[in-house]
N, C-alpha and C positions, 0 to 999 in steps of 0.2 A: 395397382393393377391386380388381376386377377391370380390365382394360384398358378399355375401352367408358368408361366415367361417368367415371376418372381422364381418361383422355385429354380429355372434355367438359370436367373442371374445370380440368385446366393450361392448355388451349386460351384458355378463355374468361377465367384467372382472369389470365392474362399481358393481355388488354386491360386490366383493373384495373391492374397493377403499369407497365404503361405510361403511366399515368397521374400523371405526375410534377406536382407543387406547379405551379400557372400564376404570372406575375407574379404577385408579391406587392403590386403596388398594386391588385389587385381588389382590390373589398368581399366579405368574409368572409359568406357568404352565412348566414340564417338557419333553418337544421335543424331546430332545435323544432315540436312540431307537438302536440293538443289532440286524443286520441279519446277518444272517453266521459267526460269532464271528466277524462282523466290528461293531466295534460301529461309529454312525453318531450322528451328535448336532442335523438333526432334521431330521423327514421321509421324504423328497424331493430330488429326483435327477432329473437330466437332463436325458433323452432319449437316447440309439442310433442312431448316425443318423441322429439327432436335432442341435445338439451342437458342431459339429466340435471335434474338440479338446480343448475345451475350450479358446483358445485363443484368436479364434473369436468373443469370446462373452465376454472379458474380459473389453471392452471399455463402455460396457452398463450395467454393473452390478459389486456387490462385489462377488465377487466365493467365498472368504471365509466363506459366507452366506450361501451355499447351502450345503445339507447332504454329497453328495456325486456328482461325474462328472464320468456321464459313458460315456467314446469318441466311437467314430464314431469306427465300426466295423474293427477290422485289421485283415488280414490273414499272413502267409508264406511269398509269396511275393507280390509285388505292384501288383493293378489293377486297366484299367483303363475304366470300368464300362461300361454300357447302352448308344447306340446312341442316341442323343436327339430327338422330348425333350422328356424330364426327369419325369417331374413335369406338374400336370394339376391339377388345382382346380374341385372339385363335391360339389354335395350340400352336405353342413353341413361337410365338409371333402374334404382330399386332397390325388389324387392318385400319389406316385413316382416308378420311375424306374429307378434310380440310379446306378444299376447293383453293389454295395456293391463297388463303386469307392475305395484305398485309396490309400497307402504310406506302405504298407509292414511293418509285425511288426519287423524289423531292423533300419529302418528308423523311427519308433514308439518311440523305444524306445531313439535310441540317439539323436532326432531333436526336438520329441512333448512333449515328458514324463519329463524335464528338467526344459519347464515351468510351468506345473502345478502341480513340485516339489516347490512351490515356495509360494503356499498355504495352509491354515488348511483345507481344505478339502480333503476327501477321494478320491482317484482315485479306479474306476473299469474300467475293462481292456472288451470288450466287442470284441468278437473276433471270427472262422470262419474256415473252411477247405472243399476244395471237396473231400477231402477224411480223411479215418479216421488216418492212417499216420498226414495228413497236421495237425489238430487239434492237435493231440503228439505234432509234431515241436513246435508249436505258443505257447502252455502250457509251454513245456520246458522253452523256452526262457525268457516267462514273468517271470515263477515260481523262477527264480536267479536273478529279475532285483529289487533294492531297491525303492521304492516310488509307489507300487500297492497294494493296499489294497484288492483286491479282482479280481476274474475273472467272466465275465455272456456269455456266452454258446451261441452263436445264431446257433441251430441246423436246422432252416426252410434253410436249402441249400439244393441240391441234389448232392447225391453221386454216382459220376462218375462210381467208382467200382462197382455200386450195379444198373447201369442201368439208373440212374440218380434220381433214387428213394430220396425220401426227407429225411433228418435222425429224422425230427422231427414229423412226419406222421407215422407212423413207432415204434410201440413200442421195437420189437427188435434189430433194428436199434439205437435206440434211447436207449436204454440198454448199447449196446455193446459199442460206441462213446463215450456216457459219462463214460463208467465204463475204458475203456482208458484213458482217461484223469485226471480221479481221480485219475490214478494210475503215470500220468507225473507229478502231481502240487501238493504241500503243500498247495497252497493260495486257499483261501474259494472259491467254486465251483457255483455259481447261473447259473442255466440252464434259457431259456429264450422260454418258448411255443409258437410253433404255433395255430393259433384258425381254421384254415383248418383243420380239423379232425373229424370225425364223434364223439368219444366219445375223449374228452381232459385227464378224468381222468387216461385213460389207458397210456398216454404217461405222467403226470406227476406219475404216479406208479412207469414207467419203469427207469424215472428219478432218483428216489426217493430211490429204490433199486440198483439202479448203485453208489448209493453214493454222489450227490448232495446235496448243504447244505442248497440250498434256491431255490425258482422259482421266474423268473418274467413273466410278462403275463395280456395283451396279444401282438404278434408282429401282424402284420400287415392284416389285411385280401384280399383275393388276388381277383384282379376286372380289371375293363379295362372301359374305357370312348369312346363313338365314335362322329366321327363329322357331321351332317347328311347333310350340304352342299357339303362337300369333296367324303362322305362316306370312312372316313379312321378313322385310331385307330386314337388317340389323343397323344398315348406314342408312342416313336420311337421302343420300345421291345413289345409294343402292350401291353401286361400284366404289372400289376404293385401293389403294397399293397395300400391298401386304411388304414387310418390313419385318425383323426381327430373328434370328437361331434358327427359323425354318427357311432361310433362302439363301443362308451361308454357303449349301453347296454347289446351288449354280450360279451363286457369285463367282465362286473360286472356280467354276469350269469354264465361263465365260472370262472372267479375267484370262485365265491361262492362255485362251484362245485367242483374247487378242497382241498377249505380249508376245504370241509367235505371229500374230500377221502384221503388226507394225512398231515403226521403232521409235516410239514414244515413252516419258513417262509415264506411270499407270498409278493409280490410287484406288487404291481395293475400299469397296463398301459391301455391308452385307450382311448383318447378323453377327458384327465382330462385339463379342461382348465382354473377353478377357485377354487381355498377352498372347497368351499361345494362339486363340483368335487370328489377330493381329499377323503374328509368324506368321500363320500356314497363307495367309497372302501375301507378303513380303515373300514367300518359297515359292509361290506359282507365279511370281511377276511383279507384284506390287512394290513401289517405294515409297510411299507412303499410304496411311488409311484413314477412313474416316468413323469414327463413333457416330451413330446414331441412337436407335433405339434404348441400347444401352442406358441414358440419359436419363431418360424416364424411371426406370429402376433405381439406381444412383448416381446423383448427380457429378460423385468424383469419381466415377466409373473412366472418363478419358483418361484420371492423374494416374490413378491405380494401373490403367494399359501401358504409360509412359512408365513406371516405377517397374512393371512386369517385362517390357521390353527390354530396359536397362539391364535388371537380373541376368535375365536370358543370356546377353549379349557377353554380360562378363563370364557364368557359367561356361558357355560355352566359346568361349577365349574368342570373340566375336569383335573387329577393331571398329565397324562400323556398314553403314545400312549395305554397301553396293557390297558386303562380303556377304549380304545373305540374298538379297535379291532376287529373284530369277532363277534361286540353287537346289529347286527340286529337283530330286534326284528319279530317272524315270528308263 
């Protein structure tokens, strides 16, 4: 990638790597942590969308290392995404237009979900519908498939039925999809907000009362890049989410906001790109978080947040997540 977001990640990721082992007579602090009745060895997942399906990123790291693998978004059936390109670096961050490429969750489950049965880490199933039918189907299926430890919601789609209206924009919208789906799945439910909304609270409310057992957030903020030689978009779909160091802050403003209006687990996303990252949402709310972007840069960018969290936690005589959680001081 481009100079701008590399130089963010070497910058920021040499604090992690300065991060040397403290005495070894601390107490080995305790990582595990309880969202939606999954328990994880430690608050770090991968991203949707980041990570493939874990397999791709099997050659550059231990997966057994990481909390959790939440894969790439599936739907009903295959699709085959966004005309390019796709992808364009901004300062501090990176716009995609991906169009939610995948592989259909039939092919999910008997081709990808087999090998990362294969590890001690938790799989979350990260998944999708333009309608609120399609959402039922992809729930059903996962909800009888052995090796998924959870499901996360990506409601920022537009529903076809409803005008193309967005179901995560949308508090009754957003009500009614999720309260569907609670009612297809046994497996723990994590909704996944959009930060396009005027008030976010309202639509983790609507979440919340539909019966979800965790939020993550935030997903992507939506933007577009232009080229002023061409005078054309940059993405081939013209619009695209922006990701990346530049929307860290109103991740962590919106998080904050919702771990005061309801009392759910929360999973901070957003431009976390090292340790300290990581902290300042774990401070404003978060019990766990997820890597994305980061990825792209280094692929052992999750182990190093896990290795930098740890540090932290013994430094700062820290015995485990719910000591730091929520404990911005204000």
């Amino acid at each position: 990638m481009g100079r701008n977001l590399k130089q963010r990640g070497k910058g920021q990721g040499s604090r992690v790597k300065e991060n040397k082992t403290p005495n070894s007579e601390l107490p080995t602090p305790n990582l595990s942590v309880t969202i939606a009745g999954i328990q994880l060895k430690n608050p770090v997942m991968t991203a949707s969308g980041t990570f493939g399906y874990g397999e791709e990123y099997a050659p550059y790291l231990d997966l057994n290392r990481l909390g959790a693998i939440v894969v790439k978004g599936v739907s009903f059936k295959p699709r085959h995404g966004n005309p390019p390109p796709r992808i364009v670096e901004t300062a501090a961050g990176m716009l995609n237009s991906i169009g939610l490429q995948n592989v259909g969750v039939e092919v999910f489950v008997e081709k990808k979900l087999p090998f990362l049965k294969k590890f001690d880490t938790k799989v979350i199933v990260n998944f999708f519908g333009d309608s609120l039918d399609e959402y039922c189907e992809v729930a059903k299926i996962l909800d009888g498939t052995d090796g998924i430890a959870g499901l996360e919601m990506n409601i920022s789609c537009p529903n076809k039925q409803e005008g193309w209206l967005e179901f995560g924009t949308n508090p009754d919208l957003c009500f009614r999809v999720v309260s569907a789906v609670r009612k297809s799945t046994k497996l723990p439910l994590i909704v996944k907000l959009s930060p396009n909304v005027t008030d976010i609270t309202a639509l983790a409310k609507a979440a919340h009362d539909a019966g979800a057992d965790a939020l993550s957030l935030i997903n992507t903020l939506s933007g577009m890049a232009v080229d002023a030689n061409t005078r054309r978009p940059k993405l081939g779909n013209i619009i695209g989410g922006l990701s990346g160091p530049a929307i860290k802050p109103v991740a962590l403003k919106m998080l904050w906001q919702v771990f005061k209006a309801v009392k759910l687990p929360l999973i901070g996303i957003g431009g976390i790109m090292t340790a300290e990252d990581a902290i300042e949402f774990m401070l404003v709310g978060a019990s766990a978080v997820q890597v994305g972007t980061a990825n792209f840069i280094d692929p052992q960018a999750s182990i190093k947040i896990v290795d930098g969290i740890e540090y932290y936690f013994k430094k700062n005589k820290i015995k485990n997540v719910k000591g730091l959680a929520g404990s911005l001081r204000v």
